[in-house]
C-alpha positions in Angstrom: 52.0 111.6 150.6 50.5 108.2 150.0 53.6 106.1 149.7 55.4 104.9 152.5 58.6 107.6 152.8 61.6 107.3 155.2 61.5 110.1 156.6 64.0 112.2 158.9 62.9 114.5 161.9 65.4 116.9 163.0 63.8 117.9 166.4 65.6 119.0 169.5 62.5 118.7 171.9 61.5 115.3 172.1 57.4 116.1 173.0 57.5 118.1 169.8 58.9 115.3 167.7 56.7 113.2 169.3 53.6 115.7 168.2 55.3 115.5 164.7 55.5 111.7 164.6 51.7 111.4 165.0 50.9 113.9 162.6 53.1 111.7 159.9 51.2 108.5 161.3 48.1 109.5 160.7 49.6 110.5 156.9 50.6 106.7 156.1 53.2 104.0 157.3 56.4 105.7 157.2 59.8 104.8 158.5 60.5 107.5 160.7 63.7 108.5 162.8 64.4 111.1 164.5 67.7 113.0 165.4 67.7 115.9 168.5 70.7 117.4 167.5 71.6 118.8 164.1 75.3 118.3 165.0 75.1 114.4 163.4 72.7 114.8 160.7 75.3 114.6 157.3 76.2 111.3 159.0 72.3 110.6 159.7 71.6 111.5 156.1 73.6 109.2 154.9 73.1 106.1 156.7 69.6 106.3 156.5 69.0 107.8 152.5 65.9 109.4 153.8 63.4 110.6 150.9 62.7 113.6 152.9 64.1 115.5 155.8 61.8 117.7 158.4 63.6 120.3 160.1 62.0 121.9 163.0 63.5 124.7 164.3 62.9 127.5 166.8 65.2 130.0 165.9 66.7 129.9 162.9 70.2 131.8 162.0 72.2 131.9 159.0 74.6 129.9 160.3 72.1 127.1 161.5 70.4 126.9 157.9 73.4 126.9 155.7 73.9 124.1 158.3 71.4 122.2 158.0 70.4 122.2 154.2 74.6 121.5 153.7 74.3 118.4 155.9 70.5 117.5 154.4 71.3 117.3 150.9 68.5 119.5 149.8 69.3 118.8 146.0 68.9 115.0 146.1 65.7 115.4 148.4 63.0 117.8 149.9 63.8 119.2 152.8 61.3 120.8 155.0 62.2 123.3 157.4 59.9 124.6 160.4 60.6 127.8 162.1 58.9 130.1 165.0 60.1 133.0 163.6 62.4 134.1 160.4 63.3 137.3 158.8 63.3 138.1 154.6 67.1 137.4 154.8 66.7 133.8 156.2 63.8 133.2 153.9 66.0 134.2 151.0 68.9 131.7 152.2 67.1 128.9 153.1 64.7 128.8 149.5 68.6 129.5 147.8 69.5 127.0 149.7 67.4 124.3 148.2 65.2 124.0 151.1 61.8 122.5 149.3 59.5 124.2 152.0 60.3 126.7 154.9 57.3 127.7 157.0 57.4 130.2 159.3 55.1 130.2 162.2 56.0 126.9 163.9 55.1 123.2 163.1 51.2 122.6 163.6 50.2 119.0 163.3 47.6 119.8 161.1 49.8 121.6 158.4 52.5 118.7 158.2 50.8 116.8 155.6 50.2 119.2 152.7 53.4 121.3 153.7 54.8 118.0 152.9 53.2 117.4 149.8 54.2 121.3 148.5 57.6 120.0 149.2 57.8 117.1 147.8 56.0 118.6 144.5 58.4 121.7 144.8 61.3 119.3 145.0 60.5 117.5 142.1 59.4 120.2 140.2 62.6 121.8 140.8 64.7 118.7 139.7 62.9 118.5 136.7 64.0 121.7 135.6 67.7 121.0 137.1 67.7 117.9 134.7 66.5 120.0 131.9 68.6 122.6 132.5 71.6 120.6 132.6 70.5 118.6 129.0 70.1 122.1 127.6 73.4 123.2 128.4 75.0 119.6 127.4 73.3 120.4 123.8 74.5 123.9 123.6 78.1 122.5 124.3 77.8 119.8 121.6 76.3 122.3 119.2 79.5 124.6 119.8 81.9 121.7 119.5 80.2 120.5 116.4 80.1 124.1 114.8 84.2 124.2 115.8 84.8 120.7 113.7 82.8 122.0 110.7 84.9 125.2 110.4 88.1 122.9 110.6 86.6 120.7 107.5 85.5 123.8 105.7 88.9 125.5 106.2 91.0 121.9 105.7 89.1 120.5 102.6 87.9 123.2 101.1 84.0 122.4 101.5 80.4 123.7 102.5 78.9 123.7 105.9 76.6 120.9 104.9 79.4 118.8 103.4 81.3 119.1 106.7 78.1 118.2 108.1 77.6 114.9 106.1 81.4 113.8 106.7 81.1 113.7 110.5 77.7 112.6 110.6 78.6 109.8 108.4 82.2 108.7 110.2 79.9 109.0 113.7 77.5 106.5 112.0 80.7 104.3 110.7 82.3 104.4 114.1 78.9 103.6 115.7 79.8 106.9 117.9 77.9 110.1 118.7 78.4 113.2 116.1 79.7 115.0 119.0 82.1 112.5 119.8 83.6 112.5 116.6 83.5 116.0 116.3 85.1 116.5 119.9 88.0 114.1 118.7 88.5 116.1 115.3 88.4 119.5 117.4 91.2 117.9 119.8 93.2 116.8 116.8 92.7 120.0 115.2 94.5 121.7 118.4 97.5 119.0 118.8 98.8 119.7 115.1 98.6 123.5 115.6 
């Protein structure tokens, strides 16, 4: 944690968030804020477009989580979570709930600042693979869509795969358009003159 984060503490007890705010000082110059209730913190979150959000909480419950990462946005940031005690059920729904890090046994100063870093990593980490994920599956869509418009050529014109192939490749390149684009359109013209 070298650059300067915004950062948002959701704290109920005010001595606590205090202890908390040191321990993030001594990290680096942050902008820090911090909410005592959980009640306003979608409207918190987006006002202030934090890059992380530390939640510290005593006694966590289903409820209260599902809450908190809802409200936190824990897909478009790490989110931190604190707790005095937890049970392998609230584990389980916070980490599914996209919380970045969730340590049980309280918030000690001296553990805010790699905790932190684990999250922030984790978070990242995570998003990578979302991102990949997500291209992999866009691929696998254009790859079926594709296949689709080559069977309609093979079946309408009465040629191979790789002539198929070549025709919308080469009316993508024409059109200046993607292969999948063209391929979509044939596939959608294919299904209005059935």
């Amino acid at each position: 944690m070298t650059a300067q984060l915004t950062i948002l503490i959701v704290e109920p007890d005010r001595s606590r968030a205090d202890a908390i705010i040191d321990s993030l000082i001594a990290t680096g110059d942050h902008h820090i804020r911090v909410l005592s209730e959980s009640t306003g913190l979608a409207r918190s979150v987006a006002e202030l477009n934090p890059d992380l959000v530390l939640v510290d909480v005593a006694n966590p419950s289903r409820d209260a989580i599902d809450a908190l990462t809802l409200a936190s946005s824990p897909l478009e940031r790490p989110v931190a979570m604190f707790v005095d005690r937890s049970d392998d059920g609230l584990t389980k729904a916070a980490i599914e709930a996209g919380v970045s890090a969730y340590v049980v046994d309280g918030m000690h100063p001296d553990r805010i600042k790699p905790v932190l870093d684990a999250a922030i990593a984790r978070f990242h980490m995570f998003s990578r693979m979302r991102s990949e994920l997500e291209a992999t599956k866009r691929a696998l869509e254009e790859r079926k869509i594709i296949d689709r418009a080559k069977g309609i050529l093979m079946r309408a014109r009465n040629m191979s795969e790789d002539e198929a192939y070549a025709l919308i490749r080469k009316t993508a390149m024409s059109q200046n358009k993607k292969i999948a684009d063209v391929a979509q359109a044939l596939v959608t013209a294919s299904e209005l003159l059935s």
